[in-house]
N, C-alpha and C positions, 0 to 999 in steps of 0.2 A: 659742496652745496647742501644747506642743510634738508633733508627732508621733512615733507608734510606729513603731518599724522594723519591717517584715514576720515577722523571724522572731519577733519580741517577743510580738506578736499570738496569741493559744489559737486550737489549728486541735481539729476534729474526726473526727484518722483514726486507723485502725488501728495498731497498737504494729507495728514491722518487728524482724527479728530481725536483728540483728548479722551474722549468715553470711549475710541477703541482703542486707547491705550492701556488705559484701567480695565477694559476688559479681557485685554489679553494678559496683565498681568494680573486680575483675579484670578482668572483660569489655572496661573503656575502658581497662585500659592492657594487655590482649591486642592490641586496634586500633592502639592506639600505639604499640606496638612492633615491628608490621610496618616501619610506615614508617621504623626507624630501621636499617632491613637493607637495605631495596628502592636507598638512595645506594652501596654496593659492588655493586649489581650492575648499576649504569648503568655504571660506568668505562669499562668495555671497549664496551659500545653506540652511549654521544654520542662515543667516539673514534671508532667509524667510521660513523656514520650522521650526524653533522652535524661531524665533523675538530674536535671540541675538544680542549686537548692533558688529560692526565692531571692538570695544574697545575691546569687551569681547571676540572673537575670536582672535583677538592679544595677547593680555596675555595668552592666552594659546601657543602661538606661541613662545611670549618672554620666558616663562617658558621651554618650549621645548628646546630651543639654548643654553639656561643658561644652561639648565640639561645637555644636548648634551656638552656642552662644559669643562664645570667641571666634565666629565667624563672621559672624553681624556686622562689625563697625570696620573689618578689611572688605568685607562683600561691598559697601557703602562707596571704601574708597577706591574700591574695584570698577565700581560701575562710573566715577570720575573719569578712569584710566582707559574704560574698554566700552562704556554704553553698557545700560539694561538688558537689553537684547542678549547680550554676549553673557554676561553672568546668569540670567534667568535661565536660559537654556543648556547654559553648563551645568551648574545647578540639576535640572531637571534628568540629566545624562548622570549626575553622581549619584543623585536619589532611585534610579531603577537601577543601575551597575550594583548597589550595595544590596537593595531588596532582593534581585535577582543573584548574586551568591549567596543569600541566607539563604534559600531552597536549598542548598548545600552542604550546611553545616553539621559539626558533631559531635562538635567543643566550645565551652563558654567563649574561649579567647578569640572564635570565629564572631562569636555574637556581638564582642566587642569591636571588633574591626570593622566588622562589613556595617551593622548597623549602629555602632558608637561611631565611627568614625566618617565612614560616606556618606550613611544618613544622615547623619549632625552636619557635615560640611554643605550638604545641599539643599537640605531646609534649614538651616541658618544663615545662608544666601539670599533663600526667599522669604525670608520671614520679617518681620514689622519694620525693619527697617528698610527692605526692599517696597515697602509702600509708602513707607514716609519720604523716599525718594523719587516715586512717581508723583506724588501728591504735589510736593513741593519745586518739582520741574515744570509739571503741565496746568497746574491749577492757582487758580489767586483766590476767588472769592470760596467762601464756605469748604474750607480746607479741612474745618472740623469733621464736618459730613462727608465728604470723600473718604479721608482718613479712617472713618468709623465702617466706610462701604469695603473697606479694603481688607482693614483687621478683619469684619465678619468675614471674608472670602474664607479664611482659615480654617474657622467656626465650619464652615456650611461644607466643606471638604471632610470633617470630622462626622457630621453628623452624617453627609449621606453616604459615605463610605463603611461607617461604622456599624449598622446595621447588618448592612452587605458582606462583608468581610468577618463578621461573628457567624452569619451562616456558613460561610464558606469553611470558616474553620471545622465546626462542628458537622459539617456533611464531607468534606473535602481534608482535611487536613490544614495545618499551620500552613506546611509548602507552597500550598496551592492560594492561600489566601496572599502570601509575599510575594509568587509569582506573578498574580494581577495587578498586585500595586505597581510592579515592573514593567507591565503592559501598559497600565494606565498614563503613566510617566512618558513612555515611548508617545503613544497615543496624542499628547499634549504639544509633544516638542514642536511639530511645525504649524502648530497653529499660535503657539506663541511666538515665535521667530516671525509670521507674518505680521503681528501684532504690536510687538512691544519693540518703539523706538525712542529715541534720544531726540528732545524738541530742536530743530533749528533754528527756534526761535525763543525766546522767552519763558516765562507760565502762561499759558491762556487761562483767560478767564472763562466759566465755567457756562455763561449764557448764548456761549456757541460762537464765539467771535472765530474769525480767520483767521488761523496762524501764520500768511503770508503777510498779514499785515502788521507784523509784527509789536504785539502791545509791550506796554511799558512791565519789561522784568523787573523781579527783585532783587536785594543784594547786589543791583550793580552791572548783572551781569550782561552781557552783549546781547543786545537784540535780533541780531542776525542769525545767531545759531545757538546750539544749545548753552553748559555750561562748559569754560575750557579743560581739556583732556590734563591731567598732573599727570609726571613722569613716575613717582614712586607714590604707588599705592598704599603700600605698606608704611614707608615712614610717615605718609601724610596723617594714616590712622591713629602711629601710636606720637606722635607727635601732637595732636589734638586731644589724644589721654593726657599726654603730660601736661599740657594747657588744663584741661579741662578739671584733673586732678589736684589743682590747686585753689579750686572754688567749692565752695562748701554747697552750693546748691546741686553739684553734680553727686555728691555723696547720699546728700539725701535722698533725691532719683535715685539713685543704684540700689540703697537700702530699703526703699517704701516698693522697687521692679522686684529686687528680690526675691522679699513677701508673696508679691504678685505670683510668681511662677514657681513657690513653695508651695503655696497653697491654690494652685489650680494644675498646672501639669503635673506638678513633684507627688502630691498627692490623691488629686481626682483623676485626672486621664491615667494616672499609673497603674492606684491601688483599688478604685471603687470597686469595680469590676469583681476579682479577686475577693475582697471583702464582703461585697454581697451575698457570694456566692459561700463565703466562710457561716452564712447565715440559711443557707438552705435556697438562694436566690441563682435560678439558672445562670450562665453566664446569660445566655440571648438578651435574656430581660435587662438582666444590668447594662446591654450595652447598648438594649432599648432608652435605659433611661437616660443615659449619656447620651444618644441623640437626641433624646427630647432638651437634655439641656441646651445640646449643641445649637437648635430650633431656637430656641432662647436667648444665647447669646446672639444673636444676628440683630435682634430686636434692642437686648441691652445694648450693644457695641453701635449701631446706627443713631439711638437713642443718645447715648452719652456723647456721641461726636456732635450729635445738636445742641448739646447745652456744654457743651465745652464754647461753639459758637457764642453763647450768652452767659455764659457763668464763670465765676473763680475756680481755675482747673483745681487748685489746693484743696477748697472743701469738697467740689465733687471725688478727689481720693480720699479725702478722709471719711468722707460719707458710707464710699463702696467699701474700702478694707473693712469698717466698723460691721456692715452690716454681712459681711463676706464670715466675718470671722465668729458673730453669732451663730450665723447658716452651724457651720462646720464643727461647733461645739457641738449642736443639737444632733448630729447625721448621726453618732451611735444610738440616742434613744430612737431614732427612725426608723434603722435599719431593720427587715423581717423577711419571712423567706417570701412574700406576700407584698404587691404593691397596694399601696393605701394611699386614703386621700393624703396624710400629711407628709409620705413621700414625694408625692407626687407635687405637694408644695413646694418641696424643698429643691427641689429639679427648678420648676419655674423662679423662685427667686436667686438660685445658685445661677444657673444660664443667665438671670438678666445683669447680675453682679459679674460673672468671669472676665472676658476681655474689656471692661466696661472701663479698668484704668488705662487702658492704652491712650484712646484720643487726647486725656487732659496730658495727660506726660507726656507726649508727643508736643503736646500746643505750647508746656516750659519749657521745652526743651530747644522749640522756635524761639520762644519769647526771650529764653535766656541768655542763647549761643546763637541765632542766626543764620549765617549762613553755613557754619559749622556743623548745624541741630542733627543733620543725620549721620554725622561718624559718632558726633555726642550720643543719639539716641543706640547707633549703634554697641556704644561699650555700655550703656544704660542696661542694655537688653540682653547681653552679656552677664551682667549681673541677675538677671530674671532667671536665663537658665543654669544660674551655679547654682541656686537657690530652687532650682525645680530639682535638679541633679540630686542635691544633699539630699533632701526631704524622700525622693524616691529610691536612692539606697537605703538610707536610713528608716524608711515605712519597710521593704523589704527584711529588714535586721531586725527591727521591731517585730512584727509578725515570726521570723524564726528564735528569737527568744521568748515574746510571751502571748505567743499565739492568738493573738489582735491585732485588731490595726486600732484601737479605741484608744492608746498614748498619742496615735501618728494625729488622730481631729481634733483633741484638743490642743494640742501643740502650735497647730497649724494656725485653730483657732487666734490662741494666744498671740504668736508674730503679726495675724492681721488685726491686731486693738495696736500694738504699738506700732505698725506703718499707717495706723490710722491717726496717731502723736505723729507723725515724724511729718506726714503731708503738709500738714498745718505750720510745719515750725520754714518751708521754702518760702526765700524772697520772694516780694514781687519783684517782677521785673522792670523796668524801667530807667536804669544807668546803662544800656548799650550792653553790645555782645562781654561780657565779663573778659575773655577771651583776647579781643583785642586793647591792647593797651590807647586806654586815653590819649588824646592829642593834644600838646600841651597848648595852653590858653593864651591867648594873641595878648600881648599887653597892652592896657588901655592908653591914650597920648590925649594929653589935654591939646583943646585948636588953639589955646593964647600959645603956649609952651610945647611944641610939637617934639621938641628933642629930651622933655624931660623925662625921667625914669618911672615906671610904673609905681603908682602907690604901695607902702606896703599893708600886707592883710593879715 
Protein backbone atom coordinates (compact mmCIF):
# COMPACT_ATOMS: atom_id res chain seq x y z
CA UNK A 1 0.00 0.00 0.00
CA UNK A 2 1.64 3.06 -1.03
CA UNK A 3 2.10 5.67 1.65
CA UNK A 4 0.86 9.29 2.14
CA UNK A 5 3.46 11.95 2.43
CA UNK A 6 2.71 13.99 5.55
CA UNK A 7 1.86 16.97 3.86
CA UNK A 8 -0.77 14.91 1.89
CA UNK A 9 -2.40 13.85 4.94
CA UNK A 10 -5.92 16.62 6.23
CA UNK A 11 -4.59 18.12 9.44
CA UNK A 12 -7.16 19.96 11.73
CA UNK A 13 -5.85 23.66 12.29
CA UNK A 14 -6.50 26.87 12.26
CA UNK A 15 -6.50 28.82 8.65
CA UNK A 16 -3.01 31.26 9.27
CA UNK A 17 -3.01 34.49 7.53
CA UNK A 18 -0.40 35.27 4.97
CA UNK A 19 1.27 38.35 6.80
CA UNK A 20 1.79 35.74 9.64
CA UNK A 21 3.54 33.87 7.45
CA UNK A 22 5.87 36.66 6.00
CA UNK A 23 6.19 37.47 9.42
CA UNK A 24 7.46 34.65 10.72
CA UNK A 25 9.66 34.14 7.82
CA UNK A 26 11.05 37.78 8.06
CA UNK A 27 11.98 37.01 11.50
CA UNK A 28 14.42 33.75 10.12
CA UNK A 29 16.03 35.72 7.64
CA UNK A 30 16.26 39.01 10.20
CA UNK A 31 18.59 36.12 12.15
CA UNK A 32 20.31 35.35 9.12
CA UNK A 33 21.32 38.17 8.17
CA UNK A 34 23.23 39.05 11.21
CA UNK A 35 25.52 36.48 10.54
CA UNK A 36 26.34 37.58 7.10
CA UNK A 37 27.72 41.10 8.63
CA UNK A 38 29.41 39.59 11.90
CA UNK A 39 32.57 37.88 8.91
CA UNK A 40 33.83 41.90 8.25
CA UNK A 41 34.01 42.64 11.42
CA UNK A 42 36.25 39.62 12.50
CA UNK A 43 39.00 40.92 9.91
CA UNK A 44 40.64 43.18 11.94
CA UNK A 45 40.18 40.87 15.49
CA UNK A 46 41.56 37.10 14.22
CA UNK A 47 44.42 39.56 12.69
CA UNK A 48 45.41 40.36 15.96
CA UNK A 49 44.11 38.06 18.50
CA UNK A 50 45.23 34.83 16.83
CA UNK A 51 48.00 36.56 13.75
CA UNK A 52 45.65 35.30 10.80
CA UNK A 53 46.67 37.17 7.68
CA UNK A 54 43.65 39.14 6.05
CA UNK A 55 44.03 36.28 2.95
CA UNK A 56 43.14 33.66 5.61
CA UNK A 57 40.07 35.28 6.86
CA UNK A 58 38.88 35.80 3.28
CA UNK A 59 38.70 32.49 2.28
CA UNK A 60 36.73 31.64 4.84
CA UNK A 61 34.51 34.28 3.67
CA UNK A 62 34.74 33.17 -0.01
CA UNK A 63 33.94 29.80 1.30
CA UNK A 64 30.95 31.09 3.18
CA UNK A 65 29.26 32.73 -0.13
CA UNK A 66 30.16 29.81 -2.26
CA UNK A 67 28.41 27.57 0.33
CA UNK A 68 25.65 30.40 0.93
CA UNK A 69 25.14 30.42 -2.59
CA UNK A 70 25.03 26.70 -3.77
CA UNK A 71 22.66 26.37 -1.34
CA UNK A 72 19.95 28.46 -2.57
CA UNK A 73 18.27 26.72 -5.58
CA UNK A 74 18.61 22.86 -3.43
CA UNK A 75 17.03 24.85 -0.18
CA UNK A 76 14.17 25.91 -3.03
CA UNK A 77 13.71 22.42 -3.87
CA UNK A 78 13.96 21.49 -0.34
CA UNK A 79 11.31 23.31 0.76
CA UNK A 80 9.01 21.42 -2.48
CA UNK A 81 10.23 18.17 -0.68
CA UNK A 82 9.83 19.06 3.24
CA UNK A 83 7.67 22.55 3.54
CA UNK A 84 9.35 25.97 4.72
CA UNK A 85 8.75 25.33 8.06
CA UNK A 86 11.09 22.37 8.03
CA UNK A 87 14.17 24.05 6.03
CA UNK A 88 13.73 27.51 7.84
CA UNK A 89 14.26 26.07 10.98
CA UNK A 90 16.96 23.76 10.00
CA UNK A 91 18.58 26.39 8.73
CA UNK A 92 18.33 28.39 11.71
CA UNK A 93 19.74 25.19 14.00
CA UNK A 94 22.98 25.14 11.33
CA UNK A 95 23.45 29.00 11.74
CA UNK A 96 23.96 28.89 15.61
CA UNK A 97 25.63 25.21 15.67
CA UNK A 98 28.34 26.85 13.33
CA UNK A 99 28.55 30.54 15.19
CA UNK A 100 28.44 28.63 18.41
CA UNK A 101 31.86 26.52 17.48
CA UNK A 102 33.64 29.66 16.17
CA UNK A 103 33.79 30.70 20.02
CA UNK A 104 36.20 27.84 19.83
CA UNK A 105 38.56 28.20 17.28
CA UNK A 106 42.43 28.54 16.73
CA UNK A 107 42.85 27.79 13.28
CA UNK A 108 41.91 29.27 9.94
CA UNK A 109 40.69 25.90 8.77
CA UNK A 110 38.23 26.01 11.76
CA UNK A 111 37.03 29.41 10.35
CA UNK A 112 36.57 27.70 7.32
CA UNK A 113 34.28 25.06 8.50
CA UNK A 114 32.13 26.18 11.13
CA UNK A 115 31.56 29.48 9.45
CA UNK A 116 32.32 28.88 5.45
CA UNK A 117 30.44 26.00 5.78
CA UNK A 118 27.40 25.93 8.54
CA UNK A 119 27.11 29.45 8.15
CA UNK A 120 26.93 29.44 4.27
CA UNK A 121 24.60 26.35 4.50
CA UNK A 122 22.11 28.12 6.78
CA UNK A 123 21.78 31.49 5.45
CA UNK A 124 21.78 30.36 2.08
CA UNK A 125 18.62 28.29 2.98
CA UNK A 126 17.14 31.41 4.17
CA UNK A 127 18.14 33.76 2.01
CA UNK A 128 16.23 35.50 -1.18
CA UNK A 129 15.26 32.73 -2.40
CA UNK A 130 13.57 31.51 0.82
CA UNK A 131 11.42 34.71 0.14
CA UNK A 132 10.79 34.30 -3.25
CA UNK A 133 9.15 31.24 -2.24
CA UNK A 134 7.04 32.60 0.45
CA UNK A 135 6.02 35.33 -1.77
CA UNK A 136 5.02 33.22 -4.55
CA UNK A 137 3.05 30.47 -2.43
CA UNK A 138 1.02 32.96 -0.28
CA UNK A 139 0.74 36.01 -2.27
CA UNK A 140 -0.96 37.10 -5.82
CA UNK A 141 -1.34 40.70 -6.01
CA UNK A 142 1.62 43.11 -5.43
CA UNK A 143 4.23 40.46 -5.36
CA UNK A 144 6.73 43.16 -6.08
CA UNK A 145 6.13 44.84 -2.55
CA UNK A 146 6.05 41.81 -0.54
CA UNK A 147 9.14 40.50 -2.19
CA UNK A 148 10.89 43.98 -1.46
CA UNK A 149 9.43 43.63 2.39
CA UNK A 150 11.06 40.37 2.57
CA UNK A 151 14.77 41.18 0.92
CA UNK A 152 14.70 44.22 3.30
CA UNK A 153 14.10 41.64 6.36
CA UNK A 154 17.97 40.82 5.59
CA UNK A 155 18.79 44.37 5.42
CA UNK A 156 17.27 45.39 8.86
CA UNK A 157 18.87 42.01 10.69
CA UNK A 158 22.30 43.65 9.41
CA UNK A 159 21.81 47.00 10.51
CA UNK A 160 20.40 46.27 13.91
CA UNK A 161 22.61 43.68 14.86
CA UNK A 162 25.60 45.36 13.53
CA UNK A 163 25.85 48.09 15.86
CA UNK A 164 25.40 45.66 18.64
CA UNK A 165 27.72 43.16 17.81
CA UNK A 166 30.71 45.88 17.06
CA UNK A 167 30.30 46.82 20.66
CA UNK A 168 30.28 43.72 21.91
CA UNK A 169 33.38 42.95 20.19
CA UNK A 170 35.32 45.81 21.16
CA UNK A 171 34.06 45.51 25.15
CA UNK A 172 33.71 41.68 25.07
CA UNK A 173 35.66 39.98 22.64
CA UNK A 174 34.93 38.42 18.99
CA UNK A 175 33.81 35.02 21.18
CA UNK A 176 31.38 36.75 22.89
CA UNK A 177 29.92 38.65 19.90
CA UNK A 178 29.60 34.75 17.90
CA UNK A 179 28.17 33.54 21.01
CA UNK A 180 25.06 35.69 20.88
CA UNK A 181 24.53 35.34 17.38
CA UNK A 182 24.18 31.61 18.67
CA UNK A 183 21.63 32.78 21.14
CA UNK A 184 19.80 34.71 18.95
CA UNK A 185 19.32 31.88 16.31
CA UNK A 186 18.20 29.55 19.25
CA UNK A 187 16.01 32.40 20.44
CA UNK A 188 14.13 32.61 16.98
CA UNK A 189 13.60 28.88 16.27
CA UNK A 190 10.14 28.43 17.92
CA UNK A 191 8.66 31.34 17.04
CA UNK A 192 9.32 30.53 13.57
CA UNK A 193 8.30 26.86 13.58
CA UNK A 194 4.93 28.44 14.99
CA UNK A 195 4.85 30.65 12.17
CA UNK A 196 5.96 29.66 9.02
CA UNK A 197 3.77 27.13 7.12
CA UNK A 198 3.16 25.57 3.67
CA UNK A 199 -0.51 27.07 2.17
CA UNK A 200 -3.21 24.32 1.82
CA UNK A 201 -4.42 26.18 -0.44
CA UNK A 202 -3.40 28.28 -3.30
CA UNK A 203 -1.62 32.12 -3.12
CA UNK A 204 -3.94 34.37 -1.36
CA UNK A 205 -4.33 37.23 -2.39
CA UNK A 206 -3.06 39.98 -0.27
CA UNK A 207 -6.51 41.99 0.63
CA UNK A 208 -7.11 39.58 3.30
CA UNK A 209 -9.16 36.94 1.57
CA UNK A 210 -9.76 33.49 3.40
CA UNK A 211 -7.54 30.90 2.66
CA UNK A 212 -10.36 28.23 3.30
CA UNK A 213 -11.97 29.49 0.54
CA UNK A 214 -9.77 28.72 -1.51
CA UNK A 215 -8.77 31.34 -4.51
CA UNK A 216 -7.84 30.77 -7.93
CA UNK A 217 -3.80 29.47 -7.66
CA UNK A 218 -1.19 29.99 -10.07
CA UNK A 219 0.70 27.81 -12.36
CA UNK A 220 -2.06 25.23 -12.12
CA UNK A 221 -1.62 24.26 -8.96
CA UNK A 222 -4.40 22.46 -6.73
CA UNK A 223 -6.48 24.52 -4.92
CA UNK A 224 -6.92 22.39 -2.13
CA UNK A 225 -3.54 22.32 -0.60
CA UNK A 226 -0.39 23.71 -1.07
CA UNK A 227 2.13 22.90 -3.85
CA UNK A 228 2.71 18.98 -4.46
CA UNK A 229 5.68 17.47 -2.33
CA UNK A 230 8.71 16.11 -5.47
CA UNK A 231 10.43 12.97 -4.33
CA UNK A 232 14.10 14.25 -5.36
CA UNK A 233 14.99 17.46 -4.21
CA UNK A 234 18.07 17.50 -5.42
CA UNK A 235 17.67 16.24 -9.02
CA UNK A 236 14.68 18.40 -9.32
CA UNK A 237 17.25 21.49 -8.80
CA UNK A 238 19.96 20.64 -10.95
CA UNK A 239 17.69 19.37 -13.57
CA UNK A 240 16.04 22.99 -13.93
CA UNK A 241 19.91 24.24 -14.14
CA UNK A 242 20.28 22.11 -17.00
CA UNK A 243 16.89 23.55 -18.32
CA UNK A 244 17.56 26.64 -17.37
CA UNK A 245 21.25 26.70 -18.77
CA UNK A 246 20.29 26.48 -22.06
CA UNK A 247 18.60 29.91 -22.25
CA UNK A 248 20.37 32.92 -22.60
CA UNK A 249 18.29 35.01 -20.46
CA UNK A 250 19.43 32.90 -17.40
CA UNK A 251 23.13 33.74 -18.10
CA UNK A 252 22.49 37.22 -18.19
CA UNK A 253 20.65 37.03 -14.60
CA UNK A 254 23.71 35.21 -13.16
CA UNK A 255 26.07 37.62 -14.75
CA UNK A 256 24.36 41.28 -13.92
CA UNK A 257 23.53 38.75 -9.70
CA UNK A 258 26.99 38.29 -9.71
CA UNK A 259 27.93 41.93 -10.09
CA UNK A 260 25.30 42.40 -7.44
CA UNK A 261 26.91 40.48 -4.73
CA UNK A 262 30.58 41.50 -5.89
CA UNK A 263 30.03 44.68 -5.32
CA UNK A 264 27.92 44.73 -2.13
CA UNK A 265 28.80 41.70 0.15
CA UNK A 266 32.16 40.72 -1.59
CA UNK A 267 33.22 44.14 -1.06
CA UNK A 268 31.03 46.39 1.34
CA UNK A 269 29.86 44.13 4.16
CA UNK A 270 33.33 42.56 3.90
CA UNK A 271 36.06 45.12 3.55
CA UNK A 272 34.47 48.73 4.42
CA UNK A 273 34.86 48.34 7.88
CA UNK A 274 38.53 47.26 7.72
CA UNK A 275 39.33 50.02 5.20
CA UNK A 276 37.94 52.77 7.03
CA UNK A 277 39.59 51.90 9.81
CA UNK A 278 43.03 51.52 7.32
CA UNK A 279 42.14 55.46 7.36
CA UNK A 280 42.13 56.27 10.99
CA UNK A 281 38.11 55.52 11.20
CA UNK A 282 37.19 53.50 14.58
CA UNK A 283 35.85 50.24 13.55
CA UNK A 284 32.44 51.33 15.90
CA UNK A 285 31.90 54.11 13.46
CA UNK A 286 32.47 52.20 10.24
CA UNK A 287 29.94 49.88 11.42
CA UNK A 288 27.97 52.80 12.35
CA UNK A 289 27.76 53.60 8.96
CA UNK A 290 27.03 50.23 7.49
CA UNK A 291 24.01 50.45 9.67
CA UNK A 292 22.98 53.63 8.47
CA UNK A 293 23.20 51.96 5.11
CA UNK A 294 21.57 48.92 6.28
CA UNK A 295 18.59 51.85 7.32
CA UNK A 296 18.64 52.68 3.72
CA UNK A 297 18.48 49.81 2.11
CA UNK A 298 14.85 48.83 3.69
CA UNK A 299 13.66 51.99 1.98
CA UNK A 300 15.74 51.32 -1.40
CA UNK A 301 14.50 47.48 -1.41
CA UNK A 302 10.51 48.38 -0.41
CA UNK A 303 10.99 51.27 -2.91
CA UNK A 304 12.29 49.20 -5.84
CA UNK A 305 9.71 46.31 -5.19
CA UNK A 306 7.01 49.18 -6.06
CA UNK A 307 8.18 49.96 -9.25
CA UNK A 308 9.13 46.76 -10.23
CA UNK A 309 5.22 46.63 -9.75
CA UNK A 310 5.07 49.40 -12.51
CA UNK A 311 8.31 49.54 -14.42
CA UNK A 312 10.61 47.45 -16.92
CA UNK A 313 12.59 45.39 -14.32
CA UNK A 314 15.66 45.61 -17.08
CA UNK A 315 16.10 49.40 -16.83
CA UNK A 316 15.40 49.67 -13.23
CA UNK A 317 18.94 47.13 -13.03
CA UNK A 318 20.46 48.91 -15.40
CA UNK A 319 19.71 52.07 -13.62
CA UNK A 320 20.86 50.72 -10.08
CA UNK A 321 24.19 48.83 -11.21
CA UNK A 322 25.11 52.23 -13.17
CA UNK A 323 24.45 54.34 -10.37
CA UNK A 324 25.98 51.61 -7.73
CA UNK A 325 29.02 51.61 -9.49
CA UNK A 326 29.56 55.49 -9.57
CA UNK A 327 28.87 55.27 -5.62
CA UNK A 328 31.85 52.85 -5.43
CA UNK A 329 34.41 54.54 -7.67
CA UNK A 330 34.06 57.72 -5.52
CA UNK A 331 34.25 55.76 -1.74
CA UNK A 332 38.30 56.17 -1.94
CA UNK A 333 38.10 60.01 -2.36
CA UNK A 334 35.59 59.85 0.64
CA UNK A 335 37.01 57.96 2.81
CA UNK A 336 38.71 60.00 6.21
CA UNK A 337 39.38 59.20 9.61
CA UNK A 338 36.27 61.70 10.18
CA UNK A 339 32.56 61.41 9.04
CA UNK A 340 31.59 64.11 6.72
CA UNK A 341 28.64 65.24 5.02
CA UNK A 342 29.84 63.56 1.68
CA UNK A 343 30.24 60.42 3.60
CA UNK A 344 27.50 60.33 4.90
CA UNK A 345 26.05 60.84 1.26
CA UNK A 346 27.56 58.13 0.05
CA UNK A 347 25.96 55.72 2.83
CA UNK A 348 22.37 57.01 1.96
CA UNK A 349 22.65 56.59 -1.83
CA UNK A 350 24.79 53.17 -1.45
CA UNK A 351 21.73 51.71 1.08
CA UNK A 352 19.16 53.05 -1.28
CA UNK A 353 21.00 51.12 -4.40
CA UNK A 354 22.22 47.73 -2.32
CA UNK A 355 19.37 45.15 -2.44
CA UNK A 356 17.37 47.39 -4.70
CA UNK A 357 18.26 44.66 -7.65
CA UNK A 358 16.71 42.00 -6.04
CA UNK A 359 12.80 42.58 -6.55
CA UNK A 360 13.32 43.37 -10.55
CA UNK A 361 15.32 39.98 -10.98
CA UNK A 362 13.09 38.13 -9.07
CA UNK A 363 9.97 39.60 -11.20
CA UNK A 364 12.18 37.85 -14.74
CA UNK A 365 12.78 35.47 -13.33
CA UNK A 366 8.72 34.89 -12.62
CA UNK A 367 8.20 36.43 -15.83
CA UNK A 368 10.72 34.19 -17.72
CA UNK A 369 10.60 30.67 -15.97
CA UNK A 370 7.28 30.57 -14.06
CA UNK A 371 6.50 28.16 -12.12
CA UNK A 372 10.20 27.21 -12.15
CA UNK A 373 11.34 31.09 -10.92
CA UNK A 374 12.47 29.86 -7.51
CA UNK A 375 14.95 26.94 -8.23
CA UNK A 376 15.94 29.51 -11.34
CA UNK A 377 16.12 32.35 -8.96
CA UNK A 378 17.76 30.07 -6.66
CA UNK A 379 20.97 29.16 -9.03
CA UNK A 380 20.68 33.04 -10.03
CA UNK A 381 21.75 33.84 -6.52
CA UNK A 382 24.13 31.25 -6.57
CA UNK A 383 25.91 33.26 -8.88
CA UNK A 384 25.65 36.46 -6.56
CA UNK A 385 27.41 34.77 -3.88
CA UNK A 386 30.51 33.21 -6.08
CA UNK A 387 30.83 36.86 -7.15
CA UNK A 388 30.64 38.13 -3.56
CA UNK A 389 33.14 35.14 -2.60
CA UNK A 390 35.87 36.22 -5.38
CA UNK A 391 35.61 39.91 -4.75
CA UNK A 392 36.03 39.23 -0.91
CA UNK A 393 39.22 37.08 -1.12
CA UNK A 394 40.49 38.84 -3.52
CA UNK A 395 39.82 42.65 -1.51
CA UNK A 396 41.61 40.60 1.32
CA UNK A 397 44.82 39.80 -1.26
CA UNK A 398 44.68 43.12 -2.58
CA UNK A 399 44.93 44.85 0.74
CA UNK A 400 48.04 42.19 1.59
CA UNK A 401 49.89 43.17 -1.44
CA UNK A 402 49.45 46.68 -1.75
CA UNK A 403 48.09 47.85 1.37
CA UNK A 404 44.61 49.35 -0.11
CA UNK A 405 41.63 48.43 -0.75
CA UNK A 406 41.48 51.64 -3.47
CA UNK A 407 42.15 48.71 -6.66
CA UNK A 408 39.19 46.49 -4.73
CA UNK A 409 36.36 50.19 -5.48
CA UNK A 410 37.24 50.69 -8.62
CA UNK A 411 37.12 47.34 -9.75
CA UNK A 412 33.99 46.89 -8.28
CA UNK A 413 33.08 50.02 -9.78
CA UNK A 414 33.90 48.98 -13.24
CA UNK A 415 31.74 45.27 -13.18
CA UNK A 416 28.65 47.36 -12.08
CA UNK A 417 28.80 49.95 -15.60
CA UNK A 418 28.98 46.48 -17.36
CA UNK A 419 25.93 44.66 -15.43
CA UNK A 420 24.43 47.82 -16.09
CA UNK A 421 25.17 46.80 -20.37
CA UNK A 422 24.16 43.42 -19.64
CA UNK A 423 20.62 44.22 -17.89
CA UNK A 424 19.45 45.94 -20.96
CA UNK A 425 20.49 43.35 -23.42
CA UNK A 426 17.54 40.48 -21.29
CA UNK A 427 14.44 39.37 -23.23
CA UNK A 428 11.26 40.50 -22.75
CA UNK A 429 9.23 38.00 -21.80
CA UNK A 430 6.46 37.04 -23.36
CA UNK A 431 6.76 33.50 -25.38
CA UNK A 432 5.88 31.35 -22.10
CA UNK A 433 8.23 29.56 -19.52
CA UNK A 434 11.39 29.21 -22.12
CA UNK A 435 11.68 26.00 -19.96
CA UNK A 436 8.83 24.31 -21.07
CA UNK A 437 8.83 23.10 -24.45
CA UNK A 438 6.02 24.51 -26.86
CA UNK A 439 2.97 22.51 -27.67
CA UNK A 440 2.98 21.69 -30.97
CA UNK A 441 0.12 23.72 -33.14
CA UNK A 442 -3.20 21.95 -33.83
CA UNK A 443 -3.52 21.95 -37.64
CA UNK A 444 -6.02 24.18 -39.19
CA UNK A 445 -8.92 21.92 -41.37
CA UNK A 446 -10.90 23.78 -43.89
CA UNK A 447 -15.32 23.12 -43.04
CA UNK A 448 -15.67 22.39 -47.14
CA UNK A 449 -12.61 19.85 -47.00
CA UNK A 450 -12.48 18.50 -43.25
CA UNK A 451 -9.90 15.71 -43.99
CA UNK A 452 -7.42 17.85 -46.02
CA UNK A 453 -3.99 18.44 -44.87
CA UNK A 454 -2.91 21.43 -43.22
CA UNK A 455 -1.61 24.28 -45.41
CA UNK A 456 1.87 24.62 -45.90
CA UNK A 457 3.88 27.81 -44.17
Amino acid sequence: MKRSHPRDRPRNRAPVSPWTVAAGAALAIITAGAFSTLAGLLVGPLNEDLGWSRASVGLGSLVNMVVYGATAPFAAALMDRFGMRRVAVGALGLVGAGAALATTMTAPWQFVLYWGVLVGLGTGATATTFAATVTERWFVARRGLVTGLLTAASVVGQFVFLPVLSWVIDVYGWRAAAGALALAAAGALPVVWAAVRDPRHGPTPVNGADPRKGPTPTHGADPRKGPAPTSGAARHALRTLARAARTGPFWLLAGTFAVCGASTNGVMWTHFAPAAHDHGMPVTVAASLLSLIGIFNVAGTVASGWLTDRADPRRLLAAYYALRGLTLVALPLLLTSAVDAPLVAFTVVFGLLDVATVPPTIALCRALYGADAPVVFGWVSAAHQVGAGAVAFAGGVARDAFGSYDPVWVGAGALCAGAALLALTVRRAGNGNPLTPPAPATPRRSRALPASPPPCR
